[in-house]
C-alpha positions in Angstrom: -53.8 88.5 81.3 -52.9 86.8 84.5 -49.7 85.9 85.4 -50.8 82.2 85.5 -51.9 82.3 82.0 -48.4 84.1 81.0 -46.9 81.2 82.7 -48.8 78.9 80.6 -48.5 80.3 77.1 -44.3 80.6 77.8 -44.5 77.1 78.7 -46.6 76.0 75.6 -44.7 78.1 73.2 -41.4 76.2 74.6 -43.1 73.2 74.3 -43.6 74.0 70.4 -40.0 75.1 69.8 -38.4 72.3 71.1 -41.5 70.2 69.0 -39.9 72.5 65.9 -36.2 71.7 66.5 -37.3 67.9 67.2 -39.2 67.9 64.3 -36.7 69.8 62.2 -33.3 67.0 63.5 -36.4 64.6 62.6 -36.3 65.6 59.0 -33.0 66.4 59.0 -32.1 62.6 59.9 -34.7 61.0 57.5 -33.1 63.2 55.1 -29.9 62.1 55.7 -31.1 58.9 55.7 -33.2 58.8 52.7 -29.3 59.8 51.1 -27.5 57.4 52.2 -30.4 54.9 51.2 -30.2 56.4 47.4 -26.8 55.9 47.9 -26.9 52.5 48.8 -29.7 52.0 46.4 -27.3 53.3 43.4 -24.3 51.8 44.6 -26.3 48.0 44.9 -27.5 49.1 41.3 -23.9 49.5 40.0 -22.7 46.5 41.8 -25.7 44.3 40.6 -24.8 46.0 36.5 -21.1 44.9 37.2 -22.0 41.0 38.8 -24.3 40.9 35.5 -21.6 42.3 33.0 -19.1 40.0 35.3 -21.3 36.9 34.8 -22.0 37.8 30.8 -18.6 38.1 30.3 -17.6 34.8 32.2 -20.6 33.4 29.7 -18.9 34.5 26.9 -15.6 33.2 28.0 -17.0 29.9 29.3 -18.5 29.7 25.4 -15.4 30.8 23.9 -13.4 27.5 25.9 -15.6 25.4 25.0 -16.3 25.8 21.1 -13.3 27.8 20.0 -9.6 26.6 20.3 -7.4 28.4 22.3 -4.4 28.2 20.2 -5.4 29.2 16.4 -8.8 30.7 17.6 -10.4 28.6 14.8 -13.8 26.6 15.9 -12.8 23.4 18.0 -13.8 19.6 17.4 -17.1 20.0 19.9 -18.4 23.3 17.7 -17.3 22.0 14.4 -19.4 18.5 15.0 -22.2 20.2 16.1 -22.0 22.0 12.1 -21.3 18.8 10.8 -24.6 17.2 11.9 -26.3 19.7 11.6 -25.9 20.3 7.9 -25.9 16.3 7.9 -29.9 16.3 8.4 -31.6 14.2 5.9 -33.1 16.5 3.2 -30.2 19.0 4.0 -28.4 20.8 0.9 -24.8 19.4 -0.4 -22.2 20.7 1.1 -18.0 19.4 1.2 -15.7 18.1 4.0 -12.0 18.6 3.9 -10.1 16.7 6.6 -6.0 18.2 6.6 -3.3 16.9 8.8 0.3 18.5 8.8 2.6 16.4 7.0 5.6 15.0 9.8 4.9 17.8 12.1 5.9 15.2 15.0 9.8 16.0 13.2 9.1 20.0 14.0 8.1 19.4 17.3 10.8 17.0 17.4 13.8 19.4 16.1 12.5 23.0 17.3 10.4 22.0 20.1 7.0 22.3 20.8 6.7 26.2 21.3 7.8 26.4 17.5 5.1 23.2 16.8 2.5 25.7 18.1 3.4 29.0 16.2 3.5 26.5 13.1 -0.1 25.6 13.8 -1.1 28.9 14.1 0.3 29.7 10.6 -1.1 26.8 9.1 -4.6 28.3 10.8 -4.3 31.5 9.5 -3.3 30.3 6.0 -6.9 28.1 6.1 -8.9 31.0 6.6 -7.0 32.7 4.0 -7.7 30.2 1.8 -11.6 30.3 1.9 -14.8 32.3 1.8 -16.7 33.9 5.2 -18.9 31.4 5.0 -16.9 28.5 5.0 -16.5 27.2 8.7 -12.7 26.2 9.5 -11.8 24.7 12.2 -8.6 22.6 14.5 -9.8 19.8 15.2 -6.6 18.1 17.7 -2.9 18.1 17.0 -2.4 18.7 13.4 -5.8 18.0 12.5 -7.7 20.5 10.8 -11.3 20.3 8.8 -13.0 23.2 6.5 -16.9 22.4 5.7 -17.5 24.1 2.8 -21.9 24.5 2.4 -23.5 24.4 -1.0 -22.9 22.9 -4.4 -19.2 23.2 -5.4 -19.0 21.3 -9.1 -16.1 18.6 -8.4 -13.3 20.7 -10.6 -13.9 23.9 -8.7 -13.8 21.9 -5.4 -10.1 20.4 -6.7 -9.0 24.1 -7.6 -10.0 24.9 -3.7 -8.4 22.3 -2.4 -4.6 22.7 -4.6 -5.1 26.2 -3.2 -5.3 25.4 0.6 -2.0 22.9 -0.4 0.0 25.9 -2.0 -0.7 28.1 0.6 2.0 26.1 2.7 4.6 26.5 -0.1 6.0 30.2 1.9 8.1 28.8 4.6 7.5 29.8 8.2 9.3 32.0 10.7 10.6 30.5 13.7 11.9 33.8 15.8 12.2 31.7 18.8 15.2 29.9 17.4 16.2 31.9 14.6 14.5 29.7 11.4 12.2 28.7 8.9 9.9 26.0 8.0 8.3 24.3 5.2 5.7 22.0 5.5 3.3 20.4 3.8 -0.5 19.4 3.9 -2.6 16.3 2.9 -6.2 16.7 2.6 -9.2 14.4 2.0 -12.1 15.4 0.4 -15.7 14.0 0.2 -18.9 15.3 -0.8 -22.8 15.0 0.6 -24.6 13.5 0.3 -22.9 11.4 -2.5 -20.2 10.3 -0.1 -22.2 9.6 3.1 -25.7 10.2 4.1 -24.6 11.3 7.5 -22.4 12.9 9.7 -20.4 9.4 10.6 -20.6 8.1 7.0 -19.3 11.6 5.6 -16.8 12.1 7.9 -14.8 8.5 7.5 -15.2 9.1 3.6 -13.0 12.5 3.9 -10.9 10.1 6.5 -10.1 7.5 3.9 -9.2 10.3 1.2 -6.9 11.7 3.8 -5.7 8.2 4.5 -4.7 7.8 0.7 -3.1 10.9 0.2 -0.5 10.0 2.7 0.1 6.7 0.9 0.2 8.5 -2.1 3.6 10.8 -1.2 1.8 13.8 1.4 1.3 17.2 0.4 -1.8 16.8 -1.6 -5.6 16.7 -1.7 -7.3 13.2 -2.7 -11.3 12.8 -3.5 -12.8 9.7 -2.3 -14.1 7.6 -4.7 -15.6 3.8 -5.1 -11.8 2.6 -5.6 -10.7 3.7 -2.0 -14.3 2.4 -0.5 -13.4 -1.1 -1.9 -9.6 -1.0 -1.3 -10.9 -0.5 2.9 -13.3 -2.8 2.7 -10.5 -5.4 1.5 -8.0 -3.6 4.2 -10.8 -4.3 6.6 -11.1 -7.9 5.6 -7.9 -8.6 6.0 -7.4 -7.2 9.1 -10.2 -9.1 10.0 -8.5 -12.4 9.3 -5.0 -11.2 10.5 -6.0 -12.2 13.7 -6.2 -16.1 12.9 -3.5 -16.1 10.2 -0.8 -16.7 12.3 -2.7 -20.1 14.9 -3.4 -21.2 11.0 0.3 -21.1 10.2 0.1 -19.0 7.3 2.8 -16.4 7.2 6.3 -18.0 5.5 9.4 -16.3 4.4 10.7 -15.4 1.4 14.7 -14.9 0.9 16.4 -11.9 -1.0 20.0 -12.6 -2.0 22.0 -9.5 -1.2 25.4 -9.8 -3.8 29.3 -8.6 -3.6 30.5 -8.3 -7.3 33.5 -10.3 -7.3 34.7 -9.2 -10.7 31.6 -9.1 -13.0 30.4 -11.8 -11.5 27.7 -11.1 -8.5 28.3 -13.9 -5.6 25.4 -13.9 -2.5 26.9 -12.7 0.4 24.0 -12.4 2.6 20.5 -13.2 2.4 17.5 -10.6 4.3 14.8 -12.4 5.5 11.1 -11.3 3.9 7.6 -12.1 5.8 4.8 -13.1 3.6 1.2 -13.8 4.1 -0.3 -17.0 2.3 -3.6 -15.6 2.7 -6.6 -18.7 1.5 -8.4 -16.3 -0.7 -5.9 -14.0 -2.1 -3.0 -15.4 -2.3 0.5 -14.2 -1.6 0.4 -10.6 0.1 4.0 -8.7 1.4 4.3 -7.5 4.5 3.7 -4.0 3.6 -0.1 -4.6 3.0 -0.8 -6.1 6.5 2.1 -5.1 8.8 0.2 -1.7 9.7 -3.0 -3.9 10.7 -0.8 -6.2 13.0 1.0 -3.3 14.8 -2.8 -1.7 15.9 -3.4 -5.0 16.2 -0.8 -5.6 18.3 0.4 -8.2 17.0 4.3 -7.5 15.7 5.4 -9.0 18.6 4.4 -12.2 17.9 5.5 -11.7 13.9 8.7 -10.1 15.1 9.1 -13.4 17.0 8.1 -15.9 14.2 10.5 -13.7 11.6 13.3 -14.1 14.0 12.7 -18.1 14.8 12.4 -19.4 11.6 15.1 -17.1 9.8 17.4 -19.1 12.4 15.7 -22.4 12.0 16.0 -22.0 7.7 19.7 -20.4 8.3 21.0 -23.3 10.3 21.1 -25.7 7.2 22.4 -23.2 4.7 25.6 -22.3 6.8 26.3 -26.2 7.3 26.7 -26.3 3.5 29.8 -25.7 0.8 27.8 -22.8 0.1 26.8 -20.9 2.8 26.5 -16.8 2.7 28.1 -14.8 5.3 24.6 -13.8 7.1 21.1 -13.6 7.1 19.4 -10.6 7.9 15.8 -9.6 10.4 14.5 -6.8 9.7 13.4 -5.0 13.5 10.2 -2.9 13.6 10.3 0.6 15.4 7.9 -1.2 18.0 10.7 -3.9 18.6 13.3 -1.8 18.9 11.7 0.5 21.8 11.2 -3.2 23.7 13.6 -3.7 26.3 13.4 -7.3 26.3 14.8 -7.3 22.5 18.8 -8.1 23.5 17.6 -11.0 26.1 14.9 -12.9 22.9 17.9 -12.4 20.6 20.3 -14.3 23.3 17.8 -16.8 24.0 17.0 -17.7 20.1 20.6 -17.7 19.0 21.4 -20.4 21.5 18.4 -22.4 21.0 19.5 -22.4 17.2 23.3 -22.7 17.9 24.4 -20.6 15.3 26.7 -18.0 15.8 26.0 -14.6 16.3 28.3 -13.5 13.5 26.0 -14.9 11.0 22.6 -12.7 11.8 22.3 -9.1 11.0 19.4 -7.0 12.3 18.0 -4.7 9.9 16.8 -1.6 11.2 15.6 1.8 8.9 16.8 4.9 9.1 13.4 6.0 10.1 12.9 3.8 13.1 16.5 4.9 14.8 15.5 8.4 14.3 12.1 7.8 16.1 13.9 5.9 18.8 16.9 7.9 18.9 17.0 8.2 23.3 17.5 4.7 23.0 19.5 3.5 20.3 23.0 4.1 21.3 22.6 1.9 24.6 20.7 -0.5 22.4 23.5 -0.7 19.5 25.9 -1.3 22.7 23.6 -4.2 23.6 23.4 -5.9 20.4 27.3 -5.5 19.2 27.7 -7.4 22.7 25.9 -9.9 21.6 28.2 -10.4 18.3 25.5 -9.3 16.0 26.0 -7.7 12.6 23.7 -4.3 12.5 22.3 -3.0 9.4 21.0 0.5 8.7 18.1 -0.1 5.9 17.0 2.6 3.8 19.9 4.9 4.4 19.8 8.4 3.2 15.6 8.3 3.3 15.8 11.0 6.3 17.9 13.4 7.5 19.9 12.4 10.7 21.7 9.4 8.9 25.0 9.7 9.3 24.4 10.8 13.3 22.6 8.1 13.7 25.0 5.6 11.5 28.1 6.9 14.5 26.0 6.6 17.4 24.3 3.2 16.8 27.6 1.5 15.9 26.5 0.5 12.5 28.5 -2.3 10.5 26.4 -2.2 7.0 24.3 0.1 5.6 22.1 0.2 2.9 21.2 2.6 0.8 17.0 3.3 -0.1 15.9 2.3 -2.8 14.3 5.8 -3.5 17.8 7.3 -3.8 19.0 3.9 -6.1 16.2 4.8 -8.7 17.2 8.4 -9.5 20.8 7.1 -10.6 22.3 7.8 -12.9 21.4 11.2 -13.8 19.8 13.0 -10.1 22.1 15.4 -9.0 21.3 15.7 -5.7 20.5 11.4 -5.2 24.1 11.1 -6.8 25.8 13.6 -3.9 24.4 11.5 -1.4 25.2 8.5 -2.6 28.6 9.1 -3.3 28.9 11.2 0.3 27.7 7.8 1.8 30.0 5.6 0.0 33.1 7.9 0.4 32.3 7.8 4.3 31.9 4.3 4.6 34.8 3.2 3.4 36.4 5.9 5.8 34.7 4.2 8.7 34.9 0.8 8.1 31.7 0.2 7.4 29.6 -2.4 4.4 27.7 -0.2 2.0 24.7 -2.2 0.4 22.6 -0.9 -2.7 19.2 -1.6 -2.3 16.7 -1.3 -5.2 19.1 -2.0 -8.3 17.2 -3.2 -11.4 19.2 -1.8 -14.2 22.4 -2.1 -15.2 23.1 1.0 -15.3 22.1 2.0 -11.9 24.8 -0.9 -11.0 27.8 0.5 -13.4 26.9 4.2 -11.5 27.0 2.4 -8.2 30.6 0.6 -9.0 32.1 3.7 -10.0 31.5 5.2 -6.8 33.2 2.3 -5.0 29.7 0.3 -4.2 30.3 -3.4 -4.8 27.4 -4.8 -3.2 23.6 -4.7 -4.1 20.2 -6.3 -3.4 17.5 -5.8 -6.0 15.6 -7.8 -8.7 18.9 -7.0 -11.3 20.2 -10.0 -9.6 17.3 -11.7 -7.9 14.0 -11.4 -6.2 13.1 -13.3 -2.7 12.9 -17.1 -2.8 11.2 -19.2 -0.6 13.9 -21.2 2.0 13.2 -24.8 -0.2 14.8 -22.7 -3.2 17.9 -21.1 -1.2 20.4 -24.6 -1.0 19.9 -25.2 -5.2 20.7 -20.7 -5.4 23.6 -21.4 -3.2 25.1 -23.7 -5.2 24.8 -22.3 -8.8 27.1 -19.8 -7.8 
């Protein structure tokens, strides 16, 4: 071999290691490469597994928000509606509504705050599901407001037994650990059945409403079926809230006097006389306020009322107190809605010297009830009307529990005491230590204590003997119209 041809096969056999060590990085690269690309590959698989299980998740919780409620975890209004009509489809099988609402829960939230309100209505949640089968679907529907829809044929007495049970499974009071207590309360349900109550969801659901309605008129803490009597009695409710609106333009309200008595020996003498708004309706008659005054407050209408009570109680008063005979004042009773009103201190100025009577010789009647729910504003108000020389009356005294606070703080000069408390005498322990609590006090403070509700006499002996000497009820009269008042006056 040549030395030209060594020359040559050197150079080609450098040529083919440095083709094997390029070849060789080559594969070593597109290895590496081919690595990191499976690891990228894996790692974009992981990431893409965790955005899915991410976005399921957020599904899930974006479901959860939107059909279950966040406090008690029990199905919400939106989920529980959907049930509702869906087990509402004509041909569907029978199946019962309950509509519950927490009897004066607005008073817990009111006492122990709203932190306590909410572990309440978790308890009151819990206790539901307790209550029922799986299959039942239970649910908060706002606030207080809870439902159960109960599927199949439940015969009517089984359905009652159901529904005592969800009302005694409120009787165990409830801890409080934020503040240290316990808390009872009650539940009022409604019940109605389809398809015999309704034909669909709407007609269903204000059938359990009414029921509910009436068991809060009936006392609270129990469960009422609706029947044809409480269809009819809110078809007349609607009627005459239907005519409400024109009833006052017609000049048909009036008022009606109740003599309220001091015993001046054994003989009663009228002291004061508390003015009473009735309705002369054309068709039915004579209605008391307590059947429409709920309709004319959502109406909004008590203003105008409140007003017309005010006016002519002045206007009837003006003649009686120019007579031999004339009682020591009349008295208005003043709605919670009037009493929040600002502008209450500046009608009352304006009235009393349109009328020209004194200011002495009106008393405004307000409940215990309505002070409570306007408590932030009663003291200044009390301040207001005293100003004015107004008497101030404290109605149904005893009824609720922050009385006597509210009897210092308002600057009460009569109270009277409910009627509720006046029928369990003689003979109620408990009714008689209020009474006689509420007596010894008043006498203590200065203040007029009133009876209301005496029909017997012996509620009125009981009454004397705790020092009471002055009563309203039908023992000594009921509520005359003002053309009656001068010829009462005067056969005393």
């Amino acid at each position: 071999m040549s030395e030209g041809e060594v020359d040559r096969l050197m150079r080609r056999l450098g040529h083919e290691r440095r083709a094997r060590r390029e070849a060789e990085h080559l594969l070593a690269r597109r290895s590496h490469d081919l690595g990191e690309a499976n690891r990228g590959l894996a790692t974009a698989l992981a990431q893409l597994e965790l955005t899915v299980d991410e976005r399921t998740r957020a599904l899930i919780d974006l479901r959860a928000v939107a059909y279950i409620d966040g406090l008690t975890g029990l199905v919400n209004r939106r989920l529980f509606n959907q049930r509702l009509a869906e087990a509402s489809q004509p041909g569907g099988e029978s199946f019962s509504l309950l509509y519950i609402d927490v009897d004066d829960f607005k008073r817990v939230n009111d006492i122990y705050g709203h932190a306590c309100g909410d572990t309440v209505l978790r308890h009151v949640g819990s206790r539901l599901l307790d209550s029922v089968r799986e299959i039942d679907i239970v649910a908060r529907l706002a606030g207080d407001e809870f439902a159960i829809l109960i599927p199949g044929v439940v015969a009517r007495d089984s359905l009652a037994r159901l529904a005592g049970r969800v009302v005694a499974t409120m009787s165990s009071p409830i801890d409080l650990p934020a503040v240290g207590r316990r808390v009872t309360v009650g539940l009022s349900i409604g019940v109605a059945v389809y398809p015999d109550d309704g034909t669909d969801a709407d007609a269903i659901s204000a059938a359990a409403d009414l029921a509910l309605y009436r068991s809060k008129q009936d006392g609270k803490n129990r469960a009422t079926f609706c029947d044809d009597q409480i269809r009819n009695e809110r078809r007349l409710s609607l009627e005459l809230e239907r005519d409400l609106t024109q009833a006052l333009s017609a000049g048909e309200f009036l008022l009606h006097y109740h003599p309220l008595v001091g015993m001046h020996g054994d003989s009663p003498r009228i002291l004061a006389l508390e003015a009473l708004l009735r309705w002369r309706h054309p068709r039915r008659g004579l209605i008391e306020a307590r059947e429409f005054v709920p309709f004319a407050d959502q109406r909004g209408l008590l203003p105008n009322l409140g007003q017309f009570v005010l006016t002519r109680t002045l206007e009837d008063a003006r003649s009686w107190f120019a007579g031999p005979h004339a009682p020591e004042w009349v008295s208005v009773n003043i709605s919670d809605r009037q009493l929040r009103d600002e502008g209450l201190s500046e009608l009352l100025t304006g009235l009393l010297t349109t009328s020209g009577l004194p200011p002495g010789h009106l008393a405004i009647d307000i409940s215990e009830s309505a002070l409570i729910n306007s408590s932030v504003h009663s003291q200044a108000l009390g301040q207001k009307l005293r100003a004015l020389g107004l008497r101030l009356c404290i109605d149904d005294f005893g009824s609720a529990q922050a009385g006597l606070r509210m009897m210092c703080e308002f600057g009460a000069t009569v109270i009277k005491i409910a009627r509720e408390l006046t029928c369990r005498v003689p003979g109620d322990a408990a009714a008689e230590a209020i009474i006689e609590t509420s007596a010894l006090l008043s006498r203590r403070l200065g203040i007029l204590i009133v009876a209301e509700g005496v029909e017997t006499t012996a509620q009125r002996d009981y009454l004397r003997s705790t020092g009471i000497e002055h009563f309203q009820g039908f023992l000594f009269g009921r509520p005359l119209a003002a053309a009656d008042i001068p010829a009462r006056l005067a056969r005393q």
